[in-house]
C-alpha positions in Angstrom: 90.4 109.0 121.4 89.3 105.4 121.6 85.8 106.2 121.8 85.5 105.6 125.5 85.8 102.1 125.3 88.4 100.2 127.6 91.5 98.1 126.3 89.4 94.9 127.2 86.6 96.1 124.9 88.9 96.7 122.3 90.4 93.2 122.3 87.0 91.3 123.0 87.2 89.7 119.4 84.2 91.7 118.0 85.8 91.5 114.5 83.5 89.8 111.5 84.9 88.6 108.4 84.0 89.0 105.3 82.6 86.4 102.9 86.3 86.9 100.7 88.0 85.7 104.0 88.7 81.9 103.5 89.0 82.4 100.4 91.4 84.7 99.5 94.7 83.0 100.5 94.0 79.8 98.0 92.7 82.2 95.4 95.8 84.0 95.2 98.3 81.1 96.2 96.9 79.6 93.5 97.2 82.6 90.7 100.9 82.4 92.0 101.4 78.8 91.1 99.9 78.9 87.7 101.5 82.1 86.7 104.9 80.9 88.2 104.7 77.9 86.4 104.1 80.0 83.1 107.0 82.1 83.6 109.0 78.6 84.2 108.1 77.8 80.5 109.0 81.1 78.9 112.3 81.1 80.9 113.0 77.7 79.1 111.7 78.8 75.9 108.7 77.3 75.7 104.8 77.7 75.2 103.6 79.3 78.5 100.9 76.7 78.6 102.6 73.1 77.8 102.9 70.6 80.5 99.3 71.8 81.8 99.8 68.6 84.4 102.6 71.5 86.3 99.8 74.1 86.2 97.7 72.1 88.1 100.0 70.5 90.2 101.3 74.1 90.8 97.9 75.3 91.7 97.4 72.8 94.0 100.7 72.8 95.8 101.0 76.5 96.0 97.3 77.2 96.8 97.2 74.2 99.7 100.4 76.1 100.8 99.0 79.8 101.1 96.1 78.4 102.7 98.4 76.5 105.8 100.2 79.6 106.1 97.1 81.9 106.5 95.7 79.4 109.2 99.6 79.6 111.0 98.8 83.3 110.5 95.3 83.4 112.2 96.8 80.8 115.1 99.9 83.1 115.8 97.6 86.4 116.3 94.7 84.1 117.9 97.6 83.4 120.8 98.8 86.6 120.9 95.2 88.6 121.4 94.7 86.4 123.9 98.4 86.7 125.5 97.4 90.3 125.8 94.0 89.8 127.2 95.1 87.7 129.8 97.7 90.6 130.8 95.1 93.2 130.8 92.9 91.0 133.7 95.3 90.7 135.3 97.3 94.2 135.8 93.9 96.6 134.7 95.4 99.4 136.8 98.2 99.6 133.8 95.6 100.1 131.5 93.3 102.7 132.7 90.3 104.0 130.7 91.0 107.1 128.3 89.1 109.8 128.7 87.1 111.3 125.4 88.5 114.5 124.2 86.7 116.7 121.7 88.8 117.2 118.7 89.1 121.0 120.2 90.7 120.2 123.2 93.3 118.4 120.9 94.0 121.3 118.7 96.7 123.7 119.6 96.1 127.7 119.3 96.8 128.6 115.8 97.9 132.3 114.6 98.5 133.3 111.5 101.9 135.2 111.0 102.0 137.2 108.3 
């Protein structure tokens, strides 16, 4: 079902990111900080935009933040795929190649009862 490749193929790294990629996490870290920082101000009664200096600072803080954790993130699975590599050089007779099925051969015999 895998399209005849092999378990190495399919953990060769073939992936391409798109152009959002880096820049997602600080996007949305930062949306978190400034809209966190709003709610702050209505939760003390008052205007959601005084003390602009914390929305910034938010921004900043919360943004730099998300953008640590996605490069932890990106690290962790880095180690992992290549954990799991590693494993499949060196014990290949675990992982043999599946074999392609039509979508036929899948299918069970189906009768209507009626």
């Amino acid at each position: 079902m895998y399209g005849g490749k092999s378990p190495q193929e399919l953990l060769s790294g073939s992936f391409s990111k798109s152009w959002l990629h880096d820049k997602w996490a600080p996007l949305v870290g930062g949306v978190f900080g400034f809209l966190g920082t709003c709610y702050v101000n209505y939760g003390t009664g008052r205007p959601p935009l005084s003390g602009i200096q914390k929305h910034v600072l938010a921004v900043l803080a919360v943004g730099a933040t998300a953008t640590m954790v996605d490069k932890w993130r990106e690290a962790h699975f880095a180690e992992k795929d290549a954990t799991l590599r590693h494993y499949i050089q060196l014990h290949p007779e675990d992982f043999p190649t599946p074999e392609r099925k039509k979508f036929a051969d899948v299918l069970e015999y189906w009768q209507p009862i009626r």
